[in-house]
N, C-alpha and C positions, 0 to 999 in steps of 0.2 A: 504494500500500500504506500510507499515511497512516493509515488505520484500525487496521491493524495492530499498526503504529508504536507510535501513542497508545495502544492498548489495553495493550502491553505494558508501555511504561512508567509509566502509570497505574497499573497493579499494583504493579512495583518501588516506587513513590512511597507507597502505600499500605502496603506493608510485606505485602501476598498472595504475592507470588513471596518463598522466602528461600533467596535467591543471592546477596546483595547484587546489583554491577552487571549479572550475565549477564541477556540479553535472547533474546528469538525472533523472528529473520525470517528466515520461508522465502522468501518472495520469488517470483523464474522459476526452479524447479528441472529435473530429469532423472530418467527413470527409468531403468536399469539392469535393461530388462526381457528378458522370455527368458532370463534368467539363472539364479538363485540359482531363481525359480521355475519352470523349467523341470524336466520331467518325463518318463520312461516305464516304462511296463509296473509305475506306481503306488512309483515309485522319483524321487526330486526329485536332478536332477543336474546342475551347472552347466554344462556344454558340451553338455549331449546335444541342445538344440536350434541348435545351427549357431554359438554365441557361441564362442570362445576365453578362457580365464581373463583374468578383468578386476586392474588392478593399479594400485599406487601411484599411476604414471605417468597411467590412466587417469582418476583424481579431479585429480590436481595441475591434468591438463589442461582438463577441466572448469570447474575455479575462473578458471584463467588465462583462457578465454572470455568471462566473465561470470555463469556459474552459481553461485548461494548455496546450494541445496541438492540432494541428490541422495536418492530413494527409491528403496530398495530391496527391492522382493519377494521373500520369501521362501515357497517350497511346505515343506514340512516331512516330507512324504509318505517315505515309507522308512528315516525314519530317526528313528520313534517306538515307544516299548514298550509291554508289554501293560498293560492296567489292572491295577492302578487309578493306577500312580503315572505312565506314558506317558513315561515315561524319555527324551528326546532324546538322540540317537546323540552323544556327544562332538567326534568331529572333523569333523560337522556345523556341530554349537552355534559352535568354533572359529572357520571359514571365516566365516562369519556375521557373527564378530566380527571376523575380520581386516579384512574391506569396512567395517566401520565405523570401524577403526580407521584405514583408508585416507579416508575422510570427513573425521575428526578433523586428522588430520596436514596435511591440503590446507586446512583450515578453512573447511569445509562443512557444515551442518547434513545430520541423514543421518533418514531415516523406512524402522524395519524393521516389516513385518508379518506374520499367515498369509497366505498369497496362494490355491494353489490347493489346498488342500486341502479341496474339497469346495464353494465355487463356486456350482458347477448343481448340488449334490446329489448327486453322482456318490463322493463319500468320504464321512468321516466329519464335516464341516461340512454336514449332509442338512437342510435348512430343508423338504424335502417332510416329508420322513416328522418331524421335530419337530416339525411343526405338529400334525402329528394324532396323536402319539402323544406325551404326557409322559415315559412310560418313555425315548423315546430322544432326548428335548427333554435329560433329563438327565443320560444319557449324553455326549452332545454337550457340555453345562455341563461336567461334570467335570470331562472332558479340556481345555477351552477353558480353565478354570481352573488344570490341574495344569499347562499347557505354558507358558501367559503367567508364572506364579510361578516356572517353572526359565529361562525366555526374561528375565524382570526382573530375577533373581537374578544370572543372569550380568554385564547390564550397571548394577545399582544405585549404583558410585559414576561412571558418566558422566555430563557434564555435562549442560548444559540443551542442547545442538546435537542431540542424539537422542530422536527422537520414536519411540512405540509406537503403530503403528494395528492395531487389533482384527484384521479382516479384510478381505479384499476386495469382492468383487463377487454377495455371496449373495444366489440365486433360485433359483428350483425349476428351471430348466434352461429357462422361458419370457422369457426376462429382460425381467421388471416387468407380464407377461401372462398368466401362468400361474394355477393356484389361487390366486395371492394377489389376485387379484379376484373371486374367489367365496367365500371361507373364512370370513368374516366379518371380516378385519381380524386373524387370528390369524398370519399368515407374521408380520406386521409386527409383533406383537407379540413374537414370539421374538426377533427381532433385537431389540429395545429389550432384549430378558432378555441376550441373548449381550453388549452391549455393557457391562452392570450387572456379569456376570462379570469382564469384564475387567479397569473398573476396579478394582472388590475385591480380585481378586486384587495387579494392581500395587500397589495403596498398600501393602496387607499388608504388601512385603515392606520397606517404610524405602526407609533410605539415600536417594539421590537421587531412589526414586523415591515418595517424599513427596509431592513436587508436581513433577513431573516433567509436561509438555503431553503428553497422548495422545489421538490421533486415532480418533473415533467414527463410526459411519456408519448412514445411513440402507438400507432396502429396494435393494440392486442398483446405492446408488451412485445414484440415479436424484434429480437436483434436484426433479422434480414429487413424486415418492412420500417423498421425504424429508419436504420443505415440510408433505405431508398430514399424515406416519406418526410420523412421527422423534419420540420423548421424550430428552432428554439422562438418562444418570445423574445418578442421587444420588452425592455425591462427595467426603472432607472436605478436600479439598484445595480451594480456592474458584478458579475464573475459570481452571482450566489444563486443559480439553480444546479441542481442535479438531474441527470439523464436516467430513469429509470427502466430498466427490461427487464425478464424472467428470461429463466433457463430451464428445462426439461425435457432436452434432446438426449435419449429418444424418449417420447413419451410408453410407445408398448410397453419398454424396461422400468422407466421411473417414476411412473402413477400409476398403468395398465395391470401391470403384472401380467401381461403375457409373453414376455419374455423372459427368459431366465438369468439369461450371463450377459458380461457386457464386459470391455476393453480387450485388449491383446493376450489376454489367457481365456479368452472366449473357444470352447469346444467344438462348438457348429455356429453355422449362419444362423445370428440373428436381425438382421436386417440392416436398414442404413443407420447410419451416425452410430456405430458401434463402439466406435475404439478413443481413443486418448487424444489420436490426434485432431477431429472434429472438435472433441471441448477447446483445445489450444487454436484452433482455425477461428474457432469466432469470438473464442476472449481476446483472439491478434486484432480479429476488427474491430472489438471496440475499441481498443486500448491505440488503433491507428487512425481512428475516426475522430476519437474524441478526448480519451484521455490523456494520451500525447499531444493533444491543440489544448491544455488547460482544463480541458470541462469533465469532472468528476463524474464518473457512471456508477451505479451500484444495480445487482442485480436482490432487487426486491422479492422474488420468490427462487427457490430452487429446493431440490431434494429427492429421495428414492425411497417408494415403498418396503416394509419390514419382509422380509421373508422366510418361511416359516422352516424351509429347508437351509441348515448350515450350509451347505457347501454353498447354496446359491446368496446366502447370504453374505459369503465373504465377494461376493461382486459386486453387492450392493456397496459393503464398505471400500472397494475398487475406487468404484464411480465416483463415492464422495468426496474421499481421501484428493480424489485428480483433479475434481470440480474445485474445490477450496482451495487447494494450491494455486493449482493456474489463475484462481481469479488474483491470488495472493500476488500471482507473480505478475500478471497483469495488469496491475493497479489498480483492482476494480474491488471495491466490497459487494459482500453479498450477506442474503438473509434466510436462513433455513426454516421451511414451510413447516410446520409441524400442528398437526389438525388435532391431537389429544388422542387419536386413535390406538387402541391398544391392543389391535388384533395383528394380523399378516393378513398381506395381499392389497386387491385394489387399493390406493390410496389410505394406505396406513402407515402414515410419517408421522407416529406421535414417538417422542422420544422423552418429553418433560410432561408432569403431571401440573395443568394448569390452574390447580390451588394449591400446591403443596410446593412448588418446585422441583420434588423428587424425581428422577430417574424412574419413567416404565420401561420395565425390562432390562433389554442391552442397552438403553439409552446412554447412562454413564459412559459408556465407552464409546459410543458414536462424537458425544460431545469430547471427552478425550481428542478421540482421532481427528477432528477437524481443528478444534483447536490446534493441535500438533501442526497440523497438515499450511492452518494458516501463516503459523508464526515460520517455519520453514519455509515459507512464498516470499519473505517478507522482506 
């Protein structure tokens, strides 16, 4: 994370950042996923998906492993007002900030954003139908603008350890295959409009978040359609957004579970993006796109599901062990997704208990090995 490092203090030295000494490294973070964004029946509720309320306890222990930062997703869903002014539910907004407050007090950098609300298209973050219709391009704006101004008002005198990322994972419900390759380039260009809202809205409101770092993102999160698509905003805050993407190439292997093995001790064909050297093929681009030109990237989700056969689990820890390096060695932070899940298979990346901070399972040793695997990149 050298890149990092230097970039930030580079700014401090320039007199860009004015915080005096505070700096930014995210570093090998955590997600605090299924949580805060978790959802049903269009209602965002923290336990509803299998988590138990996360606490003090559960950041202290975080940090005391090795983790520097912790993001946390947030759905918003249920607990917004009607237009024009979309009012968030107060003892939402609260909870929200208790988890960050819980960040702060462990001395953890903390990354809050919209999470699911609207995604695939399915709410009111609708990337289909804003593409083809302005009217609800602008609807979309509005509210994207009225909730970040009562979302940044709340936190404007925290410090630089919290980061604002726009959104998550938005795509018409094809993710990164859908009409946004027949449309002419217009999905992609909303998202460039949605991320210009954002930051407007935040500077607008002062206080800290003046120049406060906020996290911007490309088409779906996708490095490829980023690299193509991505404009940063115009900003008068100079050198303080960050580049957001995910990583979960290949998906069969690291959410599906359908496949078994992965990198250069692989037995048989398991399809593309296999081996070691695709993770280092596209941590080289961003690292030649972007964080080589100054501009910090971190990849916001990444990880591999638990599997319940040894053998095939020492591939899992393959994979991660490469991924965390390379990003290490790449300059890029990254945040490991982990949904609380405590089984094997599909999509079970739980590794911490998120009320206890304890270790499920192998999990101790997962955070071991990456921790290891980061400070060795480094």
């Amino acid at each position: 994370m050298k890149y990092f490092k230097l970039l930030v203090v580079t700014l401090l030295l320039c007199g860009c950042a004015q915080r005096g000494s505070e700096e930014l490294f995210l570093g090998l973070g955590w997600n605090l996923g299924n949580q805060m964004d978790a959802h049903v029946n269009g209602v965002a509720m923290e336990t509803s998906w299998g988590n138990r309320k996360a606490t003090q306890q559960t950041f202290d222990s975080l940090k005391a492993v090795g983790f520097t930062s912790v993001r946390i997703p947030v759905t918003w869903l249920g607990h917004i007002g009607e237009t024009p002014d979309y009012t968030i539910e107060t003892a939402w907004m609260d909870r929200v900030a208790e988890l960050v407050d819980y960040a702060e007090n462990a001395g953890l950098n903390a990354i809050i954003n919209i999470h699911h609300d609207g995604a695939d298209s399915r709410h009111w973050l609708d990337i289909k139908n804003a593409a083809k219709d302005e009217a609800v391009n602008q609807r979309v704006k509005d509210q994207l603008h009225a909730m970040w101004t009562q979302i940044a008002n709340r936190f404007k005198d925290k410090g630089n350890f919290l980061v604002f990322e726009v959104v998550n994972e938005v795509h018409d419900g094809k993710w990164g295959y859908g009409e946004n390759r027949t449309d002419g380039g217009r999905q992609y260009e909303v998202v460039n409009e949605w991320n210009q809202v954002f930051v407007d809205a935040v500077r607008a409101t002062g206080g800290k978040n003046g120049d406060r770092y906020l996290g911007v993102v490309g088409y779906c999160t996708s490095i490829d359609l980023t690299i193509k698509h991505f404009r940063f905003p115009t900003d008068k805050a100079k050198n303080r957004q960050l580049l957001s993407v995910h990583y979960y190439d290949p998906v069969d292997f690291t959410l599906e579970n359908r496949v078994d093995e992965w990198g250069h001790l692989a037995t048989k064909n398991q399809g593309s993006y296999i081996d070691e050297q695709h993770v280092d093929s596209m941590f080289n681009l961003l690292k030649t796109h972007f964080v080589d030109k100054g501009i910090p990237v971190y990849i916001g989700e990444f990880g591999c599901t638990r599997r319940a056969n040894a053998a095939y689990e020492h591939f899992r820890e393959e994979y991660l062990h490469h991924v965390v390096n390379s990003a290490a060695r790449h300059g890029l932070s990254l945040m490991y997704w982990d949904n609380g899940s405590r089984g094997a298979g599909r999509e079970c990346s739980g590794i911490i208990d998120h009320s206890t901070g304890a270790p499920i399972g192998r999990g101790g040793d997962i955070v071991r090995l990456m921790v290891d695997a980061y400070s060795q990149g480094e």
